[in-house]
DRENDO-760087 format. One line per 4 residues: number of its first residue (from 0); for each residue x, y, z of C-alpha. Coordinates in steps of 0.2 Angstrom, whole numbers, plus 5000, padded with zeros to 4 digits. Layout:
<pts>
NUM	X/Y/Z ~ ...
</pts>
This chain:
<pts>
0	5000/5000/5000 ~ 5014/5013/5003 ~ 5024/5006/4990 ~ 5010/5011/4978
4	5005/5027/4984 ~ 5025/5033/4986 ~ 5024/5026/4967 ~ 5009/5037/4963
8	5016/5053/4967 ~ 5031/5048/4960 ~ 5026/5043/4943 ~ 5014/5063/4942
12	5030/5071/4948 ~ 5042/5063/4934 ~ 5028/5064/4920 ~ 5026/5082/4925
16	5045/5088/4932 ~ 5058/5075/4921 ~ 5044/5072/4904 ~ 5046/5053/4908
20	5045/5043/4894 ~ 5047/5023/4893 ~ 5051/5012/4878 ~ 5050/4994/4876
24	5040/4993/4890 ~ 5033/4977/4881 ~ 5048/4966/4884 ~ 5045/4965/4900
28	5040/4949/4905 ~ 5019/4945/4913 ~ 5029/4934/4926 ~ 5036/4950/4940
32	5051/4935/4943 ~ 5065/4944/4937 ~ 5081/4954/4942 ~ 5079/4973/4934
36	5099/4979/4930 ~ 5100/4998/4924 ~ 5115/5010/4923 ~ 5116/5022/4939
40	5123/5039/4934 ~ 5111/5047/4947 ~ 5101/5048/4967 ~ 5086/5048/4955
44	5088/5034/4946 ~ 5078/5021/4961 ~ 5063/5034/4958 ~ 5065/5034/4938
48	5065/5013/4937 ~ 5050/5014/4949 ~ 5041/5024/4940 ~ 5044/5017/4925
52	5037/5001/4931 ~ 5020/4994/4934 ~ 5027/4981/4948 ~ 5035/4983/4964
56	5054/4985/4961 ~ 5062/4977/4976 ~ 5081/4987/4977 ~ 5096/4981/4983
60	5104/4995/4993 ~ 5118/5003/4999 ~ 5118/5000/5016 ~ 5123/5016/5022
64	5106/5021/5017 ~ 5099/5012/5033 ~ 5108/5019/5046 ~ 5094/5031/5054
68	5078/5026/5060 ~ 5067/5033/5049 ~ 5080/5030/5033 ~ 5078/5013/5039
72	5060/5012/5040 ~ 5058/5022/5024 ~ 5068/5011/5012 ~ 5061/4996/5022
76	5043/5002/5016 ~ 5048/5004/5000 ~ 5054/4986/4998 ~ 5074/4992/4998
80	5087/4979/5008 ~ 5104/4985/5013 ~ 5120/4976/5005 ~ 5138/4979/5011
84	5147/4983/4995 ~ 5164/4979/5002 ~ 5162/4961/5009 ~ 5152/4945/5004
88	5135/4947/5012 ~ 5126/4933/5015 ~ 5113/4939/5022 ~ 5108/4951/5007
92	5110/4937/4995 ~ 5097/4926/5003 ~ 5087/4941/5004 ~ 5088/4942/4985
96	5085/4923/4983 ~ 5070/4925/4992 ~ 5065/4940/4983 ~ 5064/4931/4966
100	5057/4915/4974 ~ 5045/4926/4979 ~ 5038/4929/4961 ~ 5047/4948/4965
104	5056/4958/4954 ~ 5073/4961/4962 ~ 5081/4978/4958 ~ 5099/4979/4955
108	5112/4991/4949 ~ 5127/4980/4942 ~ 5143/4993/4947 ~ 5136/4991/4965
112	5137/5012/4967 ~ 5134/5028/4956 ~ 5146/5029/4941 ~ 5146/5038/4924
116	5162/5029/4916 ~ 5158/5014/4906 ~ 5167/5000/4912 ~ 5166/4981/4913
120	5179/4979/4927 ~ 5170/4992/4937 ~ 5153/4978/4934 ~ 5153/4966/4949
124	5148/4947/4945 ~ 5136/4947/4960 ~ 5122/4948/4949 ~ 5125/4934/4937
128	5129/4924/4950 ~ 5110/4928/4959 ~ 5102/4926/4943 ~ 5110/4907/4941
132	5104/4901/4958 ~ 5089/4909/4957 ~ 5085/4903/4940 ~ 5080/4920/4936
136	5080/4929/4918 ~ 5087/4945/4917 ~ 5078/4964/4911 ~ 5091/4976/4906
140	5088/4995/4907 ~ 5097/5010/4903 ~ 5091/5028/4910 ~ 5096/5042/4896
144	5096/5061/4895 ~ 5101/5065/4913 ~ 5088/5074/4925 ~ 5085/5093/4918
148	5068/5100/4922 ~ 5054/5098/4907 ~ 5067/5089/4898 ~ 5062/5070/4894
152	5069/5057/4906 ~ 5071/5042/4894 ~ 5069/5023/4902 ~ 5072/5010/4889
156	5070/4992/4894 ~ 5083/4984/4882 ~ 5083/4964/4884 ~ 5078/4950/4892
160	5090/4935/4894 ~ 5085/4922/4895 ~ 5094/4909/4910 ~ 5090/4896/4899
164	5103/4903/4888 ~ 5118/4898/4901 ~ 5113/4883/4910 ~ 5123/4871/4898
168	5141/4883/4906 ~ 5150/4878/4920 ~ 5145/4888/4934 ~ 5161/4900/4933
172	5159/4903/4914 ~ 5139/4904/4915 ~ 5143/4921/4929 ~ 5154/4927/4918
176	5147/4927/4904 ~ 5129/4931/4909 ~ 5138/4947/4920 ~ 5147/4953/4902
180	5128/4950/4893 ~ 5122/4961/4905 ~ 5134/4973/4905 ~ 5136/4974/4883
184	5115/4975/4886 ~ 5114/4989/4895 ~ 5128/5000/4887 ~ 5127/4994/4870
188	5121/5010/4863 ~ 5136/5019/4872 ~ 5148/5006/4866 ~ 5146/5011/4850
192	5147/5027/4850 ~ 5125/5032/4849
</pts>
């Protein structure tokens, strides 16, 4: 319930404010059982993916975030979980497990912080390595033309791959090459210079 009305007022302020527009909204999958990857150049960027979608995005989180009370509570409401980007947390990765077995979408920003240089070594494998165990497919996203007021906000969701497509690799090349699909998915069009 707070989820969606936070979400209401989100999606009027970003029509009205940042022009929203979202493109390929069709590839995303009936089934909300996947994990969501997007570029984050931005603070806005959590409020941009949720607006643009019509089902509960469930982020993975810094968890400096949730050090207050009420930033705790907030972010809680809002489905966020903290994750400790320096070390191996467990805890956060069963939390995502259980997210996608669930049937929830699972929100997560591959660089693990905000970051306006494209680069694979920057990309952790986390994700690829969450979306094997869970059995999950993948939605990539890339957020363009920055956050200038009555200027269009553009979310375009670019693929969906498939798990299916990196069963048949041994677990270490199946992360891998899933987290480089990712990564070529969602900067594709920056890649090549459009």
């Amino acid at each position: 319930m707070f989820y969606r009305f936070f979400r209401f007022l989100i999606l009027i302020f970003f029509k009205i404010v940042f022009r929203l527009k979202v493109i390929g909204k069709e590839k995303i999958p009936d089934n909300s059982k996947f994990i969501l990857c997007a570029n984050h150049n931005s603070n806005w960027d959590p409020l941009a993916i949720a607006a643009a979608m019509d089902n509960q995005v469930y982020f993975m989180a810094k968890k400096e975030l949730f050090k207050t009370k009420f930033t705790n509570w907030f972010f809680s409401k809002l489905g966020a979980f903290p994750v400790d980007r320096e070390n191996a947390d467990l805890k956060a990765m069963k939390k995502s497990l259980k997210i996608l077995k669930d049937g929830h979408c699972l929100g997560i920003y591959p660089e693990g912080t905000r970051t306006n240089k494209i680069d694979r070594e920057a990309m952790k494998n986390g994700v690829g390595f969450i979306a094997l165990k869970a059995k999950s497919n993948v939605v990539t996203a890339e957020i363009k033309d920055g956050y200038k007021i009555f200027r269009p906000v553009k979310v375009i969701i670019k693929d969906n791959l498939s798990i299916k497509d990196y069963e048949k690799l041994n677990n270490k090349e199946a992360v891998k090459r899933l987290s480089d699909d990712i990564f070529n998915s969602i900067y594709n069009n920056q890649l090549e210079g459009e």
